[in-house]
N, C-alpha and C positions, 0 to 999 in steps of 0.2 A: 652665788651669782657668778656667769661665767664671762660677764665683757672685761673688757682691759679697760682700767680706769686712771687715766694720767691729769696732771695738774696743768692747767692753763698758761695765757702767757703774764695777767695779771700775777704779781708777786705778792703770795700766799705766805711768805713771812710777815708780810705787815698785816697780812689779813689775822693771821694766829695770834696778835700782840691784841687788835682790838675785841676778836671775836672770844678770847680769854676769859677775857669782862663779858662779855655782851650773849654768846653762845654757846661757850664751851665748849667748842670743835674740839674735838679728838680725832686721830688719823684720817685728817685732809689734806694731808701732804704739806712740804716747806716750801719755801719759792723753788721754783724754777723756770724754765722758757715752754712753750707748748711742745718740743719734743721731748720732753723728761719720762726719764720710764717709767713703765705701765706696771701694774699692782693689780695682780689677776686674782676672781675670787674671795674680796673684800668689801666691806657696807659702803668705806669710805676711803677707799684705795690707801695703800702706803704711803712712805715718804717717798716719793716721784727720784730721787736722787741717790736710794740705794735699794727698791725694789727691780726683782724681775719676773716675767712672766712664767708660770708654772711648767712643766711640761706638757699637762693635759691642755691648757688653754692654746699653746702653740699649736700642739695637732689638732684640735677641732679650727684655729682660723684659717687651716690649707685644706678642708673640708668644706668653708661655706665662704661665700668673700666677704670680704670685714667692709663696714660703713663707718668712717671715722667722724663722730658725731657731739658736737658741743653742747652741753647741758648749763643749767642754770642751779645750783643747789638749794630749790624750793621747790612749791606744791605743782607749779608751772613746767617749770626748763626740764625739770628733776625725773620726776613721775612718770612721766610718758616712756621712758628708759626703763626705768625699775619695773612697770607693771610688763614691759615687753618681755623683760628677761624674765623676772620671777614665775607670767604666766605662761612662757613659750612661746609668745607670738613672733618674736623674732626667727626664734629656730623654724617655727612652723612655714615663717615665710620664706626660709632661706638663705637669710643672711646673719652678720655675725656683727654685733656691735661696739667702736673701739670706742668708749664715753671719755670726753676731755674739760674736766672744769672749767670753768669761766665767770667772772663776776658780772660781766657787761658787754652789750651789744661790739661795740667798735673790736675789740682784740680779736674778738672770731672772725669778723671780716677781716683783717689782716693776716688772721691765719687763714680763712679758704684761699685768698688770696695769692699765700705763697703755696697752696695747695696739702696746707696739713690738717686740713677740715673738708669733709664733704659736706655736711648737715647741722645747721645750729640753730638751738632755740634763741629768739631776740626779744628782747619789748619793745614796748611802743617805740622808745627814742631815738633805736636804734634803724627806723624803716627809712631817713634820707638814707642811706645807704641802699638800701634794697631801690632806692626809685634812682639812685644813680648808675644803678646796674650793675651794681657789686653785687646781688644774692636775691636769687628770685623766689617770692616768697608762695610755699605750696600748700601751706594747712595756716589756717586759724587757732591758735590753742584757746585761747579765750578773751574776753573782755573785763579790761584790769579797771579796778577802782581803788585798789592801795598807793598809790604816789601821793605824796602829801608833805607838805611844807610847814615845818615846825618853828617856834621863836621861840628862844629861850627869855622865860619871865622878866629876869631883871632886864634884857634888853631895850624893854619898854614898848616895844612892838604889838600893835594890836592888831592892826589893818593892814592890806597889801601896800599902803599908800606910804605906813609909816618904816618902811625897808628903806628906803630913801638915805644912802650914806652908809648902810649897814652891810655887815659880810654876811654872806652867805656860801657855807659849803657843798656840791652841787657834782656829782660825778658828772661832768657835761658828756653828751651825746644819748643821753637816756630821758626816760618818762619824769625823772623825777626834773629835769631842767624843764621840760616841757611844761608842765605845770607849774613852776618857778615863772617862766615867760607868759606863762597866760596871765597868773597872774600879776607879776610886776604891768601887765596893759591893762587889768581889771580897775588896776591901784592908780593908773592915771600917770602911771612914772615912765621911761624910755629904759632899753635896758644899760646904759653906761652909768643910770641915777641909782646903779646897786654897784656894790662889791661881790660879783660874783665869782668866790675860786673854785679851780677846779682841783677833786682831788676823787681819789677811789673810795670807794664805799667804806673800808674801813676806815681810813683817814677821814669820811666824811662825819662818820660814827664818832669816833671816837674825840673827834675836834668839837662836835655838840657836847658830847655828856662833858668834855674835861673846860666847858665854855669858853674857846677856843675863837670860836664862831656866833652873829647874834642868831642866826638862823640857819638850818637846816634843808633842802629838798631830796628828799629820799624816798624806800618804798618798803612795805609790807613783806619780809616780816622784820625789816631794820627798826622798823617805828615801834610794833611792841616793845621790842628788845630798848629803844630810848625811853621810853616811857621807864620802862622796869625799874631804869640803873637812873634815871633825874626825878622819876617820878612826872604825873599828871598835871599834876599842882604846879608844878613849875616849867609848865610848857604851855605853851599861845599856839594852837592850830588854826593855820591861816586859810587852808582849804585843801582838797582834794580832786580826783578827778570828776566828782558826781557832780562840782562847783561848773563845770562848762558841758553837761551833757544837755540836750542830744544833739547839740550843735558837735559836739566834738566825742566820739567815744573813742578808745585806746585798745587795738587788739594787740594780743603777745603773738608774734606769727613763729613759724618753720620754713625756712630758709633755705635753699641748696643753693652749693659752687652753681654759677652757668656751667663751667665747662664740665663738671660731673654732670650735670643733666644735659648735656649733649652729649656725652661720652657714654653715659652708663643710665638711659632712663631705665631701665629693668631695675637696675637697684632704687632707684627713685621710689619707682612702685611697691617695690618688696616691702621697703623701709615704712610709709604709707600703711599697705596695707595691714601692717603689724602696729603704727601707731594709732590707726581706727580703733581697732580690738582695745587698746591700753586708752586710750581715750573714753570710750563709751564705758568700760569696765571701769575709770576714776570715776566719774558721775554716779554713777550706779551703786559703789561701793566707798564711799568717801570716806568710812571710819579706819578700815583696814589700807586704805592709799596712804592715809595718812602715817602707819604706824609703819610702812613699808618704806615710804621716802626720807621717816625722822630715820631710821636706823641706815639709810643708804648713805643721806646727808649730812648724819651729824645733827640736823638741825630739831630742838625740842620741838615736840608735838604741841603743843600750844602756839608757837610760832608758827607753824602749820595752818592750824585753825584758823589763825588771825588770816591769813592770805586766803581761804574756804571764802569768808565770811565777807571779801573786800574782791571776787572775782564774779562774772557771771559766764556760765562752762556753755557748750554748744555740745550739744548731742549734733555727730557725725553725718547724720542724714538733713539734719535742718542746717546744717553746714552748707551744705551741696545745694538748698534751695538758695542760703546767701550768694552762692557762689553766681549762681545763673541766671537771679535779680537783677544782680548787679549791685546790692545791698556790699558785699566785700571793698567792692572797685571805689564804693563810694568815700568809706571807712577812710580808707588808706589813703583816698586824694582830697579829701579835708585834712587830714593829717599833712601831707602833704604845702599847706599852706601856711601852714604855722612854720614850719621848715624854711619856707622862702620870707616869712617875715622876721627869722632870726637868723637869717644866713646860710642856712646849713644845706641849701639850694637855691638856685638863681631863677625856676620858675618850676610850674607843677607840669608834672608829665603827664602823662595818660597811664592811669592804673595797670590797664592791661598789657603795659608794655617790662613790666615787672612782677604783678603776680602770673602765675603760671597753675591754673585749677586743671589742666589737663590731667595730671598724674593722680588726683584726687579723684576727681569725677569716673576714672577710670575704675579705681578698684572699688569705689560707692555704689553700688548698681541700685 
């Protein structure tokens, strides 16, 4: 695989302490800042802190121009990258892919923001952002049902209602608080009638399994992986996202900088056009995506499955009729409301002034 693949702004030292236990990451890199160096021609890049880019890989990115592109290391953020590279679609389109790990929506926006991100995949929790006009969001990846909010047994928590006093660990600004807040209003409580910390996915992990925490809000493939290491038996599922559908669904979207898609729509399009291809080719091929992104990710193929089996995928062309419905616009400003009744906006915009289907509809014919 020829993109350059660097480690994010999240610190992937403490990621590697929980994910030990939990995944078994191998060469995912150590911490460092989202300019750490690149690890050319690797599943799961080097140590970001003392790799350097190949000679070949140099010469081929002053051959095509490189789109510096934020992934998510699962079947979602991940995949759309790897099937680009493995099956050509990126060359074919003409651009050159730089991939930069990331555990969670907010950090990529901080990095497009200082401009060391053109493209990044986000979840749901992360779209107040995209409606505050930090990243205008131009594909759909799919519709997530793995966020889900766990109690640990002895806590004594059965019901949303009985959270009430109890801690909760909750990476905020993601799907998984989303669903925390829905349901802490399901349960009849306000949200200051929780203990909600915030902490990173690993700390969020790893504060469950070591019962740190009485409860948990996370997402697929974190929850097999809690399950594995507490077991079933000693975990209370409080609910899911299927708990508030079709009032509410959850798309994982793709993002660009604004000022890259003012500056550079051609690459917009390139990028697009090469994610359609690797888009319709995961649905189509689900068994071999999956053996493609465990070996890019690190992450087991059974963790994999679990996130399969907890998504619903959109074939590219029925994409394009969401888009012109107005079914997308809808998605995103219900979502949007939940945002303004946890703070995270002060009122709901107009869909269409953040998603951007232009670059989409264009290479869709």
């Amino acid at each position: 695989m020829s993109m350059l693949i660097r480690a994010g702004k999240k610190s992937f030292g403490v990621l590697m302490i929980t994910m030990s236990l939990l995944l078994t990451l191998s060469a995912c890199g150590t911490s460092g800042g989202t300019n750490g160096g690149a690890a050319g021609g690797t599943a799961g890049g080097k140590d970001s802190t003392a790799a350097k880019p190949q000679e070949p890989v140099k010469e081929a990115s002053k051959e095509l121009p490189t789109i510096n592109v934020a992934y998510m290391p699962d079947i979602h953020g991940a995949t759309p990258i790897v099937l680009g590279e493995e099956k050509g679609y990126f060359k074919e389109a003409g651009v050159k892919i730089n991939a930069v790990k990331f555990l969670s929506g907010p950090p990529e926006f901080q990095a497009m923001a200082s401009g060391d991100i053109d493209i990044a995949y986000i979840g749901p929790g992360a779209t107040f952002l995209s409606a505050q006009g930090k990243g205008n969001i131009i594909a759909v990846d799919s519709l997530n049902t793995g966020d889900m909010v766990y109690a640990t047994k002895k806590s004594g928590i059965k019901d949303w209602k009985d959270l009430k006093g109890k801690t909760v660990g909750v990476p905020k600004g993601t799907s998984g608080e989303m669903i925390l807040n829905l349901g802490i209003k399901k349960g009849g409580l306000k949200p200051e009638d929780v203990n909600a910390v915030n902490m990173d996915v690993a700390g969020a992990v790893s504060a469950f399994v070591a019962g740190k925490v009485d409860a948990v809000a996370i997402w697929s493939p974190y929850t097999s992986e809690i399950e594995k290491q507490v077991g079933k038996d000693n975990i209370v599922k409080l609910g899911d996202n299927k708990m508030f559908f079709p009032e509410y669904v959850f798309p994982q979207s793709w993002v660009v900088n604004p000022k890259f898609l003012k500056d550079k729509p051609e690459l917009v399009e390139k990028f697009l056009a090469a994610w359609v291809k690797a888009n319709d080719y995961r649905i189509k091929n689900i068994e071999e995506t999956i053996k493609l992104t465990a070996k890019f990710t690190q992450i087991p193929e059974d963790s994999l499955k679990v996130q399969v089996d907890t998504t619903e995928w959109i074939e590219s062309k029925k994409q394009v009729d969401y888009f012109k419905d107005g079914t997308v616009i809808k998605w995103y400003e219900n979502l949007e409301k939940l945002f303004v009744e946890n703070g995270k906006l002060t009122e709901v915009v107009k869909g269409d002034t953040f998603v951007s289907p232009a670059p989409f509809l264009k290479v869709v014919k």
